[in-house]
C-alpha positions in Angstrom: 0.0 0.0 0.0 1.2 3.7 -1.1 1.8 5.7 2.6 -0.8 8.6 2.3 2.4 11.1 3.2 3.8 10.1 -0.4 5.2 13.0 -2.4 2.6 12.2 -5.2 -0.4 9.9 -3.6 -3.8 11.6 -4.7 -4.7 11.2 -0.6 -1.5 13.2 0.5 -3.7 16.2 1.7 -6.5 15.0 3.4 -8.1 18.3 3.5 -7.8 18.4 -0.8 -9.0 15.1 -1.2 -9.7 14.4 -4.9 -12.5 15.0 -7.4 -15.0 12.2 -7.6 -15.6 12.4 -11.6 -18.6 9.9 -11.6 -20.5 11.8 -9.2 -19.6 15.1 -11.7 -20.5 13.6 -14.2 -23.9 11.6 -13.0 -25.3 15.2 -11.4 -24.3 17.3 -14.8 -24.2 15.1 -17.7 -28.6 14.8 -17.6 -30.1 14.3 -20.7 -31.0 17.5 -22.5 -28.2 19.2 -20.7 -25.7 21.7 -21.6 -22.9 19.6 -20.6 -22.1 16.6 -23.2 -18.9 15.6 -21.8 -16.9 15.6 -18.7 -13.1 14.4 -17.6 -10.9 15.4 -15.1 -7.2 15.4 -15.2 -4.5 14.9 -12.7 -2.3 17.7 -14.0 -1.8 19.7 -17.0 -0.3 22.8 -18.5 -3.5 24.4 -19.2 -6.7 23.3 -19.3 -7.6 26.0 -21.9 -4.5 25.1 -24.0 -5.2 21.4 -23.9 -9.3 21.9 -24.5 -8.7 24.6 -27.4 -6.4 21.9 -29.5 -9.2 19.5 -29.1 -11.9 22.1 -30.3 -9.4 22.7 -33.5 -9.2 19.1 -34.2 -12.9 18.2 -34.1 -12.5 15.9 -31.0 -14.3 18.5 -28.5 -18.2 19.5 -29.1 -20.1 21.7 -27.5 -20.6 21.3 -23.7 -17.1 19.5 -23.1 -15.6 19.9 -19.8 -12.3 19.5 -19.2 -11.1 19.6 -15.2 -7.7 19.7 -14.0 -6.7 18.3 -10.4 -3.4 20.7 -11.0 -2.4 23.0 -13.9 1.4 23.9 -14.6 1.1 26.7 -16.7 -2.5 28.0 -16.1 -2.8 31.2 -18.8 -4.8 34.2 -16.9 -5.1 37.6 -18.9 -2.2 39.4 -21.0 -0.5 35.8 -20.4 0.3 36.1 -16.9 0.6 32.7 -15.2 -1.5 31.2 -12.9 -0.5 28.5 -10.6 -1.4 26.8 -7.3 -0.8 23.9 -5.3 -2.5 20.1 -6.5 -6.5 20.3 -5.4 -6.4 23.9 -3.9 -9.0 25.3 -6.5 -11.3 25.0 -9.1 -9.3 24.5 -12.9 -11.5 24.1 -15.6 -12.6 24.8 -19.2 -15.4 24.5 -21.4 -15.9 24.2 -25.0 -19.0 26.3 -26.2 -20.1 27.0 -29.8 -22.8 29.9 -30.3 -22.9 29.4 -33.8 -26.1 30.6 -34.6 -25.4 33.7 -32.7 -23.8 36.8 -34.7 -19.7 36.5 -34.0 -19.9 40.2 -32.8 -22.0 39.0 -29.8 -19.5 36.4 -28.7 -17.3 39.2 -26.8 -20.1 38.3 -24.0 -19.3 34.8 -23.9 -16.6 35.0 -21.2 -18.1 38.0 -19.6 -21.2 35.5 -19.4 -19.0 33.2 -17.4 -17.9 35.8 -14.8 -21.5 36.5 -14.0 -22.4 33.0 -13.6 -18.8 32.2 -11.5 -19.9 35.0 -9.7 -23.4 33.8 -8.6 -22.8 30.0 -8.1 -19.8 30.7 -6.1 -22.1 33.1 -3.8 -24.3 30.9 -3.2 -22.7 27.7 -3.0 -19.7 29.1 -0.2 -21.5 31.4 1.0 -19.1 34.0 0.4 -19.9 38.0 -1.3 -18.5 37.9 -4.7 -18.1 40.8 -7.1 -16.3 40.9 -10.3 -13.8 43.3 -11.9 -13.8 44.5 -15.3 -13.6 42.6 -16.9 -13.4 39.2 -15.7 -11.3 38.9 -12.2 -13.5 37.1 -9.4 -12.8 38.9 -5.8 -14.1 38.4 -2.7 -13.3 40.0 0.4 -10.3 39.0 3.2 -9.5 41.0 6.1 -12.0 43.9 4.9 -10.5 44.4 1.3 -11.0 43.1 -1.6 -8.4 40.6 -3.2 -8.6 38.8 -6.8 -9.5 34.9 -6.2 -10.1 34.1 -10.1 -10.4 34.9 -13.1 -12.1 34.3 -16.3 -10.3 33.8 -19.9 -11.6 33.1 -23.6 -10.1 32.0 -26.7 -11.4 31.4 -30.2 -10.8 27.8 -31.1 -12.4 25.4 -33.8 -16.2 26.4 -34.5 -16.3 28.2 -30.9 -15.0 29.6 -27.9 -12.9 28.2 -25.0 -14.0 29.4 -22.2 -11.4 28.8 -19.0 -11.6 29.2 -15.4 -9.4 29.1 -12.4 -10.6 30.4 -8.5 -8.3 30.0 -5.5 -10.6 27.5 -3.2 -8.4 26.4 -0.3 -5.6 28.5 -0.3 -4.3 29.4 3.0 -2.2 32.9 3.4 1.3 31.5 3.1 0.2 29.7 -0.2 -0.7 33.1 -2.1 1.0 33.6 -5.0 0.6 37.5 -4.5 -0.5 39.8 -1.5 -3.4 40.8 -3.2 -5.0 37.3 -4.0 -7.2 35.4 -2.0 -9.0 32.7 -1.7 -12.9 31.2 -0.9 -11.4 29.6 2.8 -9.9 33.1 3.3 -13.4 34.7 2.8 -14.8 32.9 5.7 -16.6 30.3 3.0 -19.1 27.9 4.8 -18.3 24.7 2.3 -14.7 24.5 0.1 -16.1 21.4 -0.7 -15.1 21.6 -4.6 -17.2 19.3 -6.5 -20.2 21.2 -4.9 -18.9 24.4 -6.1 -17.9 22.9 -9.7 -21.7 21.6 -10.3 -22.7 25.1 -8.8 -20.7 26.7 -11.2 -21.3 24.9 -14.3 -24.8 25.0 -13.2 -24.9 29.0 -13.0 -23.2 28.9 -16.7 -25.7 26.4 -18.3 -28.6 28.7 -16.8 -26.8 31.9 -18.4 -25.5 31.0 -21.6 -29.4 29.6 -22.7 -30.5 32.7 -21.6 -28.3 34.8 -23.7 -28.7 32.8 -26.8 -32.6 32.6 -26.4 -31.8 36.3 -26.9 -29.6 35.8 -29.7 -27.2 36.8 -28.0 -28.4 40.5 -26.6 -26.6 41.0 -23.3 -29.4 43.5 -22.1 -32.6 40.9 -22.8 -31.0 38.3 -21.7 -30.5 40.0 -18.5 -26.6 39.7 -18.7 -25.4 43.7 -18.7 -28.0 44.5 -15.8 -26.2 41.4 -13.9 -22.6 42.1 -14.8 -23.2 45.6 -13.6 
């Protein structure tokens, strides 16, 4: 039997344990769903990377999920890295193609995501979020406000990559800068990640059909008001 105190045993950190990816994928993968495919990774350079090369090769379709346990070389805006320890946070992207919407509208796509990252983290730890133009994810530690994730989007195949990465259970000596944080930090009632992953990708199903059954117009759909 591996010791659990092995340098690279899943069960090394007890309080990350790992991502259970038939329960993910039994409570989002529903018939009729948004979400067509799910898999989660041990480690990766980025998730978006990986998921975009997929979408350009016609082996992603819409509503694939890729998770990472751990990414290497996580991309966040004007390609500054992102990094964090093994099963400290939430690393994920999604392949979405609005092709019936007009390509000028697809700028809302990521800003879409914020909104719904924003909300289904709210309510599932229990935690005030707000969001930064345009897509950084902050709660608040020690009464200010410091950046806990962020939002990117890339073109890729017929669609758009949509990835996402949020500090979970990041304690204060982890912190990759002093003005990050992290959902434990904010005083968050669960860190429990695969409730906040189907909260998440829950939130984004909910608003991305409500912005294309408004073909796309960010003010029917609700989406500027919310974002504001």
């Amino acid at each position: 039997m591996t010791p659990p105190d092995a340098p690279h045993n899943r069960w090394s950190d007890l309080d990350r344990p790992p991502l259970n990816v038939t329960a993910l994928r039994r409570g989002l993968l529903r018939p009729g769903a948004l979400w067509t495919s799910l898999e989660v990774v041990e480690s990766t350079g980025s998730t978006n990377t990986d998921l975009a090369e997929r979408a350009r090769t016609g082996a992603a379709g819409e509503g694939t999920v890729l998770i990472a346990e751990e990414q290497t070389a996580g991309r966040g805006r004007l390609e500054r890295s992102w990094t964090a320890p093994p099963r400290s946070g939430l690393f994920l992207s999604v392949y979405l193609e609005p092709g019936d919407i007009p390509v000028e509208r697809w700028g809302w796509v990521p800003l879409l995501a914020g909104v719904a990252a924003a909300t289904g983290l709210a309510k599932s730890a229990g935690v005030d979020m707000s969001l930064k133009w345009p897509n950084d994810l902050l709660v608040s530690v020690d009464g200010g406000e410091r950046k806990t994730g962020g939002i990117l989007g890339e073109f890729a195949g017929d669609g758009i990559v949509v990835g996402m990465g949020v500090n979970v259970s990041l304690r204060a000596d982890e912190l990759p800068a002093p003005t990050a944080g992290s959902l434990a930090l904010a005083g968050a009632v669960s860190t429990d990640r695969e409730t906040l992953l189907r909260a998440v990708l829950r939130s984004l199903e909910h608003w991305y059909g409500a912005w294309r059954d408004a073909d796309g117009d960010a003010a029917a759909s609700g989406l500027q008001a919310a974002y504001a």
